[in-house]
MIDOSE-1310 file (N, C-alpha, C; in nm, 2 decimals, decimal comma, always signed):
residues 221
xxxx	-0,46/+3,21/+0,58/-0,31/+3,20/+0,60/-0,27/+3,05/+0,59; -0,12/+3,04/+0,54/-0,11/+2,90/+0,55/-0,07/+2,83/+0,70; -0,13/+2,74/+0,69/-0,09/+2,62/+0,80/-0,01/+2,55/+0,84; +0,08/+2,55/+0,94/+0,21/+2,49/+0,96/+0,19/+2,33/+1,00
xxxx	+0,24/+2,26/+0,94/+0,28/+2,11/+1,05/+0,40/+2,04/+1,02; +0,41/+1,95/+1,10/+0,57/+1,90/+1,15/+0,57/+1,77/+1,04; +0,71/+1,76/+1,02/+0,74/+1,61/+0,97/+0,89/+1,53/+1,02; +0,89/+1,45/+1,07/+0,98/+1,41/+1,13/+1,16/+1,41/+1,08
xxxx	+1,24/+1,45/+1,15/+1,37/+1,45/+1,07/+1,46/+1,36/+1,11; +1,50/+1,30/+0,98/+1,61/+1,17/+0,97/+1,69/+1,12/+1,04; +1,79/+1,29/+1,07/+1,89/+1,31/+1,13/+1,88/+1,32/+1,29; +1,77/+1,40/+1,28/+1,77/+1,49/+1,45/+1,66/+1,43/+1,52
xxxx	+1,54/+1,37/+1,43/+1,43/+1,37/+1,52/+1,33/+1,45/+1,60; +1,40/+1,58/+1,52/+1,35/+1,73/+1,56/+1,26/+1,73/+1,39; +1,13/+1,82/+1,45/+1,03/+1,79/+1,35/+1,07/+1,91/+1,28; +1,04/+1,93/+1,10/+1,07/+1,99/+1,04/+0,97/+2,01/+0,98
xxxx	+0,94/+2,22/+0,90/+0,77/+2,22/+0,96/+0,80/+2,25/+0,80; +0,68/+2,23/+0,73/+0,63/+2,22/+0,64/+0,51/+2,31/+0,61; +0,47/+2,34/+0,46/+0,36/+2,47/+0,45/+0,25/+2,36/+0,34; +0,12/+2,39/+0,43/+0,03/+2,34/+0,30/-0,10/+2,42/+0,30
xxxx	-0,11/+2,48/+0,17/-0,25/+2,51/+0,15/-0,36/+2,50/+0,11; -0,49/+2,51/+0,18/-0,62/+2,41/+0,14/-0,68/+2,55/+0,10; -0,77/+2,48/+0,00/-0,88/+2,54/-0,04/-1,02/+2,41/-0,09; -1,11/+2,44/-0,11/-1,21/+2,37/-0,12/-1,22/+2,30/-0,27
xxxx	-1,15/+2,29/-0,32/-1,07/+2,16/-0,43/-1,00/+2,13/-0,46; -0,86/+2,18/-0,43/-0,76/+2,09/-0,39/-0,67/+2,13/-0,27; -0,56/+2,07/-0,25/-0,46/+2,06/-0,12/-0,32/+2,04/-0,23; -0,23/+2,13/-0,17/-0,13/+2,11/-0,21/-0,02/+2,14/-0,14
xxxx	+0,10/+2,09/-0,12/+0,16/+2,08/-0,06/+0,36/+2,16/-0,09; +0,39/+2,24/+0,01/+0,46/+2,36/-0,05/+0,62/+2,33/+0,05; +0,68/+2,21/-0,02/+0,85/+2,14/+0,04/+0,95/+2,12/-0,07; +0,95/+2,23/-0,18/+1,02/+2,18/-0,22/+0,97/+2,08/-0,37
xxxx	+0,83/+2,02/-0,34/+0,77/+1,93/-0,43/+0,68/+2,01/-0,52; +0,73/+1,97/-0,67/+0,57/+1,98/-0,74/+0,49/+1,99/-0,71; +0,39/+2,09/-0,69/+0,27/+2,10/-0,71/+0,16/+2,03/-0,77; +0,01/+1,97/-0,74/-0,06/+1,91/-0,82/-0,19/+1,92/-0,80
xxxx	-0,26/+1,98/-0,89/-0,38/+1,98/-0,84/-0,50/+1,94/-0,88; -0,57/+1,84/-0,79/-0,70/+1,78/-0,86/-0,75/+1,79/-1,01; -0,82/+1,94/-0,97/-0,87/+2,03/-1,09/-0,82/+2,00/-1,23; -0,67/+1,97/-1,23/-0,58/+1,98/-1,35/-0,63/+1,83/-1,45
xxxx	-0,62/+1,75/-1,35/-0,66/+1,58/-1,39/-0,84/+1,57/-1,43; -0,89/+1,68/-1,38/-1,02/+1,64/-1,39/-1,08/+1,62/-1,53; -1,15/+1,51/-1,55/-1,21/+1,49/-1,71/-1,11/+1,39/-1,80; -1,00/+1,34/-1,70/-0,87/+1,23/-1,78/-0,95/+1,11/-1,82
xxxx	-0,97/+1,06/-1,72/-0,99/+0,93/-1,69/-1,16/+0,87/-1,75; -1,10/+0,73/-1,86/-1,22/+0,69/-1,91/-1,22/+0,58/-1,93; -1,28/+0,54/-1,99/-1,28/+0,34/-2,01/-1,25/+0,36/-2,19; -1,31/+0,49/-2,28/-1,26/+0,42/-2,41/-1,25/+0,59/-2,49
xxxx	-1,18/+0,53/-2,56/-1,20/+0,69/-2,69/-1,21/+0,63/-2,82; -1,21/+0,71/-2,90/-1,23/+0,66/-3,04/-1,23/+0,51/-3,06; -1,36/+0,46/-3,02/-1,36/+0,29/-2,98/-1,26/+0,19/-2,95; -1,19/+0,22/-2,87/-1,04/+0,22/-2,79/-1,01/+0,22/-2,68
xxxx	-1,04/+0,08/-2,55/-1,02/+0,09/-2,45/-0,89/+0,08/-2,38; -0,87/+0,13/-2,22/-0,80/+0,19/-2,22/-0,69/+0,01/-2,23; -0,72/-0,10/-2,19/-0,61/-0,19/-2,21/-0,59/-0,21/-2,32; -0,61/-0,17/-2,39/-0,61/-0,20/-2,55/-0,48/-0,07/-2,61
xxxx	-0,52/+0,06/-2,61/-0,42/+0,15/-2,58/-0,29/+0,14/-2,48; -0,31/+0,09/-2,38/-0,22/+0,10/-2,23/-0,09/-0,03/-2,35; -0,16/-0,15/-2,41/-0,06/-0,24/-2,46/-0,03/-0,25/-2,59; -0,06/-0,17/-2,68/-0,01/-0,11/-2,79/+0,06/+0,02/-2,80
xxxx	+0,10/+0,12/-2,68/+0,11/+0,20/-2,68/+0,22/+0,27/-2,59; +0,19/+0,21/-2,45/+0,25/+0,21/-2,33/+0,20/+0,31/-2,23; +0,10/+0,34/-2,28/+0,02/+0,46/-2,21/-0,12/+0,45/-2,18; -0,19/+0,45/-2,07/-0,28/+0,49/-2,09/-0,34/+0,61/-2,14
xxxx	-0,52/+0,62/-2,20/-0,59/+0,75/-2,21/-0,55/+0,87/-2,13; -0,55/+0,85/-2,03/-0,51/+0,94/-1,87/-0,41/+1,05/-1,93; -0,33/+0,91/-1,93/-0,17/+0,96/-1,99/-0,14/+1,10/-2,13; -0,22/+0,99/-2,23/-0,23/+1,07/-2,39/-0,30/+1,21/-2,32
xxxx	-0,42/+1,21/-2,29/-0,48/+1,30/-2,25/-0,41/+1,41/-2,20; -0,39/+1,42/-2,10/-0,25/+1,49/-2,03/-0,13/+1,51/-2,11; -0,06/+1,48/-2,14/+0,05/+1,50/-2,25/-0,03/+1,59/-2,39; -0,16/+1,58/-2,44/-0,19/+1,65/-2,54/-0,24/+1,77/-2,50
xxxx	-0,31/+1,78/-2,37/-0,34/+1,88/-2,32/-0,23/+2,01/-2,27; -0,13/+1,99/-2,31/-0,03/+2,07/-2,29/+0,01/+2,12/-2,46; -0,03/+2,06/-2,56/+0,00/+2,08/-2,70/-0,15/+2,14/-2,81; -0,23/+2,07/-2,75/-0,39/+2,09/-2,82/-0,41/+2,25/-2,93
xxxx	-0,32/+2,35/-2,77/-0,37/+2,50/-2,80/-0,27/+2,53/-2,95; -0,19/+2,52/-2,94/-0,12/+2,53/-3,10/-0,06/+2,47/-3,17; -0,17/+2,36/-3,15/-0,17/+2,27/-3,25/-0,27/+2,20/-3,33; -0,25/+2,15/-3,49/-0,37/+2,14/-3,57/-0,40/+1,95/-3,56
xxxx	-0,45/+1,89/-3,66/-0,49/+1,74/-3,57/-0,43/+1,67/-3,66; -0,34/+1,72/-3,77/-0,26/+1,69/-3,83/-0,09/+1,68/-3,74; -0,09/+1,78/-3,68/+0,03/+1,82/-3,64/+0,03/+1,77/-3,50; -0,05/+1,72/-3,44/-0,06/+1,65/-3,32/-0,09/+1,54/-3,30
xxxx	-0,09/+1,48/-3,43/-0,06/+1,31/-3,51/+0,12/+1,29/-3,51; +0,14/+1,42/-3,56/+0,28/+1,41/-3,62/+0,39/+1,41/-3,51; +0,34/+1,53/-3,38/+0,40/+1,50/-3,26/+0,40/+1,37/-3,18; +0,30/+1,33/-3,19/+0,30/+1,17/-3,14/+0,39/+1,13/-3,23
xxxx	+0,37/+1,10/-3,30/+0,46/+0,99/-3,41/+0,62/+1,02/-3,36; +0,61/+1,16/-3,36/+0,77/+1,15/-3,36/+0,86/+1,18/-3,24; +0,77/+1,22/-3,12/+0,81/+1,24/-2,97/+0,80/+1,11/-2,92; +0,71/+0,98/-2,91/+0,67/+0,93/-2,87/+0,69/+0,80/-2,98
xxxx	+0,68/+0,80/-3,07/+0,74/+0,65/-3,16/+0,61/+0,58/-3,20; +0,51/+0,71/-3,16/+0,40/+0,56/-3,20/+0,38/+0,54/-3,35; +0,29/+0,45/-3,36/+0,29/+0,42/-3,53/+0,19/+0,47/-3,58; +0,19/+0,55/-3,76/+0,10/+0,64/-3,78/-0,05/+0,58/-3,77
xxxx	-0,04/+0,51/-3,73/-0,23/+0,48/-3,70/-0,25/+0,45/-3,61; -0,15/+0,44/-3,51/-0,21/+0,49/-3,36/-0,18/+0,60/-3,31; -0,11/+0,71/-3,36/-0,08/+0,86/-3,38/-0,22/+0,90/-3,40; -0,29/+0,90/-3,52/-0,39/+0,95/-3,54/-0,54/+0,88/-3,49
xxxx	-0,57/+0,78/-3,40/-0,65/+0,71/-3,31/-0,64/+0,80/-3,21; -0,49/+0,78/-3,12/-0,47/+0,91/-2,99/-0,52/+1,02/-3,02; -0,50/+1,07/-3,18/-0,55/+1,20/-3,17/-0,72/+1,24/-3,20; -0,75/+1,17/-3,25/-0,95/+1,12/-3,26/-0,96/+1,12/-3,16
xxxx	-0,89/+1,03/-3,03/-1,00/+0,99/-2,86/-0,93/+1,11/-2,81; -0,87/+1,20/-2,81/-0,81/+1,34/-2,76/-0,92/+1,44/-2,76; -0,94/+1,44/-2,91/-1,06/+1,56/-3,01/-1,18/+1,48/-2,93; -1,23/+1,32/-2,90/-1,36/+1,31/-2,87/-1,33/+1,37/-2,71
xxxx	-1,23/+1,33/-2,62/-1,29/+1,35/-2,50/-1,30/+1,51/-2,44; -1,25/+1,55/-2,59/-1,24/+1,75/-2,50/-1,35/+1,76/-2,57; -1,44/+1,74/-2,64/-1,53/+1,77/-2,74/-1,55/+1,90/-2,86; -1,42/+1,80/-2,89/-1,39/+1,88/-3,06/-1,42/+1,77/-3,15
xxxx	-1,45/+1,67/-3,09/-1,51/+1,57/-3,20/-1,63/+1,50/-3,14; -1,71/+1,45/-3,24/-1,87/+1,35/-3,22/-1,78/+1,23/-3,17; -1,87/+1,18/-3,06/-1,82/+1,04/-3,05/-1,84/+0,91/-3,13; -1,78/+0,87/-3,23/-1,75/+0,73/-3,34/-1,73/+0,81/-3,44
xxxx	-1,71/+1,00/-3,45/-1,63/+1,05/-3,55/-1,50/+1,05/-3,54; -1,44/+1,00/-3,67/-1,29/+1,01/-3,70/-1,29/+1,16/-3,79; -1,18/+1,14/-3,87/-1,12/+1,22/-3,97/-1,19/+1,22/-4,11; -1,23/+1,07/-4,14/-1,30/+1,01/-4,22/-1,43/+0,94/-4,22
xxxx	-1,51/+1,02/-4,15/-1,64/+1,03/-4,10/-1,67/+0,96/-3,97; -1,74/+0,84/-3,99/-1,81/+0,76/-3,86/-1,79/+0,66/-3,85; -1,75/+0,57/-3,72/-1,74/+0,44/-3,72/-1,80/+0,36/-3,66; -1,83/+0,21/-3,66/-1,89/+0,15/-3,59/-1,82/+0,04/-3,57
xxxx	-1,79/-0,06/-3,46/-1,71/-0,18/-3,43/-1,85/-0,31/-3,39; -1,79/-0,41/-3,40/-1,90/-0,54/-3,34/-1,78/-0,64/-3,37; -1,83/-0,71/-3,25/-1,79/-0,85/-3,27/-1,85/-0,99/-3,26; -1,78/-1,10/-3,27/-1,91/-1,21/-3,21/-1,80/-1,30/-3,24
xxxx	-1,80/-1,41/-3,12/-1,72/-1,58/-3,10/-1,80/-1,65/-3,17; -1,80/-1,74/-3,30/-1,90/-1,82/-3,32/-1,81/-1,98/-3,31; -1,87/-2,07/-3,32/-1,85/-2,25/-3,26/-1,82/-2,27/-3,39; -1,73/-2,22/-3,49/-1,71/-2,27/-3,65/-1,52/-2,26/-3,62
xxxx	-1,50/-2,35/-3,69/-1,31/-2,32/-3,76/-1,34/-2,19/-3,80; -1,21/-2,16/-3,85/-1,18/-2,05/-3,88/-1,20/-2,05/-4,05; -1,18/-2,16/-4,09/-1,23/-2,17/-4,22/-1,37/-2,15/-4,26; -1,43/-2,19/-4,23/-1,55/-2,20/-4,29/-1,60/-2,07/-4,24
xxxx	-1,57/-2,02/-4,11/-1,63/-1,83/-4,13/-1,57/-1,76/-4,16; -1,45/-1,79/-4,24/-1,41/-1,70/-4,31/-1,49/-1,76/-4,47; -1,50/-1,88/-4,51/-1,58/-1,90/-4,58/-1,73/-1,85/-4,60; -1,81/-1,84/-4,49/-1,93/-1,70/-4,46/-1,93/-1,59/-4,50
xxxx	-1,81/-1,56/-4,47/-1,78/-1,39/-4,56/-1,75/-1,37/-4,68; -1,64/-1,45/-4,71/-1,58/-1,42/-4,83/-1,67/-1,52/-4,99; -1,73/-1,60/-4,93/-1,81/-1,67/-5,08/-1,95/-1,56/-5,07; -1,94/-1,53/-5,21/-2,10/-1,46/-5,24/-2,22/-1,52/-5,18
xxxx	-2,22/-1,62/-5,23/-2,29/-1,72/-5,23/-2,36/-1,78/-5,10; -2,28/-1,81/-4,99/-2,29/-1,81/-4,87/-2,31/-1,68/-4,78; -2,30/-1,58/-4,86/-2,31/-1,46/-4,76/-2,50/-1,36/-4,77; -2,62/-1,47/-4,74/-2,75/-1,45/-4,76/-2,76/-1,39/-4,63
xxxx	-2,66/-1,38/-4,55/-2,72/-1,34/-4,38/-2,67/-1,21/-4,39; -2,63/-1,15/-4,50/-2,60/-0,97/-4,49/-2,78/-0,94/-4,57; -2,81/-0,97/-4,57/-2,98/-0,98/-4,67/-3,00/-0,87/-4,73; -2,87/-0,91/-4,83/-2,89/-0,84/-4,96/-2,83/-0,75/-4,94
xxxx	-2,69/-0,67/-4,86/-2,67/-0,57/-4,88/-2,55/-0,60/-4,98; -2,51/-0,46/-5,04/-2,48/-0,47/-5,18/-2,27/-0,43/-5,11; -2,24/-0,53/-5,13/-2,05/-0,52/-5,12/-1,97/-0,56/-5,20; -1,90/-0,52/-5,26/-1,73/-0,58/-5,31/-1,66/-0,61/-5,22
xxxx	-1,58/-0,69/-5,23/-1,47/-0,74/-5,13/-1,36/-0,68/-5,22; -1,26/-0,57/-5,19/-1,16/-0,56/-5,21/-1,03/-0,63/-5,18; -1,00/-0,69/-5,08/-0,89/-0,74/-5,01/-0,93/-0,86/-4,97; -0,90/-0,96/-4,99/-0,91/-1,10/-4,89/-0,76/-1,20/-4,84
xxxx	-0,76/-1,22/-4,75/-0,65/-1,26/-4,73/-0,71/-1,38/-4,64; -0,68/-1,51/-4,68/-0,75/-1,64/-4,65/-0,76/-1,67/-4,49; -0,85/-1,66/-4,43/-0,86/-1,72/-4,28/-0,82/-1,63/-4,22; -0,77/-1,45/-4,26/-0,77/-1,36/-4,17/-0,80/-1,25/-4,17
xxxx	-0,84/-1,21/-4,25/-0,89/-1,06/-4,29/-0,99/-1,03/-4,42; -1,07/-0,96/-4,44/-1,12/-0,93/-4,51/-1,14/-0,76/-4,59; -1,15/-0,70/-4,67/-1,16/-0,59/-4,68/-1,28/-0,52/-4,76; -1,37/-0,49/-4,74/-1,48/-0,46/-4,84/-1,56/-0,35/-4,84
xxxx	-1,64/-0,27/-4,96/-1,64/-0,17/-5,03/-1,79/-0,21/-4,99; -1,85/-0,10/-4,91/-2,04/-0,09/-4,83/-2,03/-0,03/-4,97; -2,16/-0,05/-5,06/-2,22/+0,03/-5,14/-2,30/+0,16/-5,10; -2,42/+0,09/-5,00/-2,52/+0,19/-4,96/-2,53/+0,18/-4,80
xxxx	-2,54/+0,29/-4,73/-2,42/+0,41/-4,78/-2,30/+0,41/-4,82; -2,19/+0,48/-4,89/-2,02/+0,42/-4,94/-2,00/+0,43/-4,84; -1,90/+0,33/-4,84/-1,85/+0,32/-4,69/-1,76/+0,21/-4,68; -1,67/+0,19/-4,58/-1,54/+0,06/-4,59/-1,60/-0,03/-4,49
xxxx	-1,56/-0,19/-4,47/-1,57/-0,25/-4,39/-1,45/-0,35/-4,36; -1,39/-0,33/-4,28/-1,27/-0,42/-4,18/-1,30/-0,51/-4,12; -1,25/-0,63/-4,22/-1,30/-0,78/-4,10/-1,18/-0,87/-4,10; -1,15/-0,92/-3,95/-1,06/-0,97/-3,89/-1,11/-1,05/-3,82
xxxx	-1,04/-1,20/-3,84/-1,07/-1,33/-3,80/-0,95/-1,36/-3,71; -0,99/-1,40/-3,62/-0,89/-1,49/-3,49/-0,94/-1,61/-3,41; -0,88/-1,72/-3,47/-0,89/-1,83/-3,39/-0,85/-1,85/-3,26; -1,01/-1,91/-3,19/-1,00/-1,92/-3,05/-1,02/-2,04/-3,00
xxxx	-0,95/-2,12/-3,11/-0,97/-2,29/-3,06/-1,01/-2,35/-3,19; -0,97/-2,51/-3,21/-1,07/-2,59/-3,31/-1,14/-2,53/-3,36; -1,25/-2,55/-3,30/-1,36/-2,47/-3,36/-1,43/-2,34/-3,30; -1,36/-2,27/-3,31/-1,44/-2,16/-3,23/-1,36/-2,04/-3,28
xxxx	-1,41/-1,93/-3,35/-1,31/-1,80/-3,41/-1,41/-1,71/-3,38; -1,32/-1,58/-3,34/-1,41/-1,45/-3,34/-1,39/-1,36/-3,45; -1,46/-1,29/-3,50/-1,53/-1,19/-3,61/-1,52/-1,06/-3,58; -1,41/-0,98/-3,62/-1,41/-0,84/-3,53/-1,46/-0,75/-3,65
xxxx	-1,56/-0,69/-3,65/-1,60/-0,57/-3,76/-1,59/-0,45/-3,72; -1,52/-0,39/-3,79/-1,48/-0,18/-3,86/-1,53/-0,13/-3,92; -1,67/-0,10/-3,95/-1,71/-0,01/-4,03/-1,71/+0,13/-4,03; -1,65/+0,15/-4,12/-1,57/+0,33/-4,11/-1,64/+0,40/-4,22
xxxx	-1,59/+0,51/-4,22/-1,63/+0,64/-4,32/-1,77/+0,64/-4,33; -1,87/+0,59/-4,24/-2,01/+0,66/-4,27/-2,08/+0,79/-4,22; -2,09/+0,82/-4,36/-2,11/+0,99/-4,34/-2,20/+1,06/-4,27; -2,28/+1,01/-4,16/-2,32/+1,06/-4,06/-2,32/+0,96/-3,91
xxxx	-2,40/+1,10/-3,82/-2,39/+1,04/-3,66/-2,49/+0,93/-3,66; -2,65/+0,94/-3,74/-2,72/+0,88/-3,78/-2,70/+0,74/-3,79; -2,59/+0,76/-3,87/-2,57/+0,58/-3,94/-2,47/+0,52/-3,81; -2,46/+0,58/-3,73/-2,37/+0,51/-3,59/-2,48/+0,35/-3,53
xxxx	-2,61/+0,40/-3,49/-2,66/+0,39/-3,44/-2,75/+0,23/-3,53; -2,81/+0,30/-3,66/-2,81/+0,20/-3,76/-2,75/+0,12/-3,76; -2,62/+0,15/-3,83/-2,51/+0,02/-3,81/-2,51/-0,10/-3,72; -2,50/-0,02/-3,58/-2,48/-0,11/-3,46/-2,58/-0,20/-3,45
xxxx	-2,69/-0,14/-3,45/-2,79/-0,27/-3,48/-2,81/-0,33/-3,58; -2,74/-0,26/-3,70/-2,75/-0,38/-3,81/-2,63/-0,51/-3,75; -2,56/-0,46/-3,76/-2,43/-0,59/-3,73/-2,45/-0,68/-3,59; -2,49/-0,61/-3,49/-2,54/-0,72/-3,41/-2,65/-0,82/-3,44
xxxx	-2,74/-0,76/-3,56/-2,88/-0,82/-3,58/-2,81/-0,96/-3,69; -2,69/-0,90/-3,76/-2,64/-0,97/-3,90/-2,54/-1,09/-3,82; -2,48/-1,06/-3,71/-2,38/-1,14/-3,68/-2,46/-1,29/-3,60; -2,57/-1,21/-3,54/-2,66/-1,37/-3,47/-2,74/-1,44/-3,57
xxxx	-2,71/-1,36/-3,71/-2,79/-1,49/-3,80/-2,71/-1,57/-3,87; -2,55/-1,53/-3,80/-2,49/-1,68/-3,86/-2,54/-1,78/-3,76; -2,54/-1,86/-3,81/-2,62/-2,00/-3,76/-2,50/-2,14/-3,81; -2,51/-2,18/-3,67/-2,43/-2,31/-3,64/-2,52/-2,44/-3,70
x	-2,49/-2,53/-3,80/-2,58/-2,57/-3,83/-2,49/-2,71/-3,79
């Protein structure tokens, strides 16, 4: 049976009784107010989704994970991952590539998706601050010639755009790689790497230790 207790009144000072009922996972409370229960929230809350933590989301976005989560979890059931890109995009304003990020860390945390699976296979991220301008490590990457500390792996550079981005074509396995340069002083820039579309869970793991192993043999000379 429910349980009665008092709350105090504004006017009279005469207590006004209220209804709440427990059960052994949650408590909710029956005045008039929404309803809420534990259970509903459980499984929100995380630190990253589709390599995407939650301050990084929360300020591109206006939302935390918690948030998207919740808001998708009311749409998920009839809807495809196409069309719950498109709902973001157009209920919420976000931009189509962070439409379809929200909807990858959605699919990873209900587990309809591998975790570092996108749409377009598998991803891997790395970074590293090195003690160089911005020039000259972007000069590291972008001259052939200078680039002996990938040891020998086989790339095109599609895209270069001088001192800030890079765009390049992994031969073995095919595969893209995203590199973005940001100066963090004189001499001091960080190196953010994306490597996407690798066609298995396998090469997750590879990767990551290739590019942490590739990024400490740039050498400050």
């Amino acid at each position: 049976m429910p349980t009665q207790k008092t709350t105090p009144s504004a006017k009279t000072g005469m207590k006004k009784p209220s209804l709440t009922k427990k059960s052994g996972k949650s408590t909710s409370t029956i005045s008039g107010k929404q309803e809420k229960s534990t259970d509903a929230l459980a499984g929100t809350f995380a630190d990253a989704f589709a390599g995407i933590g939650n301050e990084t989301v929360l300020a591109k976005t206006g939302k935390r994970w918690s948030a998207w989560l919740t808001i998708l979890d009311k749409k998920a059931s009839s809807l495809s991952h196409k069309e719950m890109a498109k709902f973001l995009h157009e209920k919420y304003q976000t931009s189509p590539w962070w439409s379809q990020m929200i909807t990858v860390g959605y699919e990873q945390a209900r587990g309809l998706r591998e975790k570092h699976q996108t749409t377009m296979g598998y991803q891997v991220s790395a970074s590293k601050t090195v003690n160089l301008p911005i020039e000259e490590l972007f000069s590291i990457w972008n001259n052939s010639q200078e680039r002996t500390w990938l040891m020998g792996s086989s790339v095109t550079v599609r895209k270069s755009t001088p001192n800030k981005a890079l765009r390049i074509d992994w031969q073995e396995p095919k595969s893209k790689v995203d590199i973005d340069f940001y100066e963090k002083g004189k001499s001091k820039t960080q190196v953010v790497i994306s490597h996407t579309k690798l066609p298995s869970s396998k090469d997750v793991q590879q990767y990551r230790t290739f590019w942490k192993e590739a990024l400490n043999r740039i050498v400050v000379k």
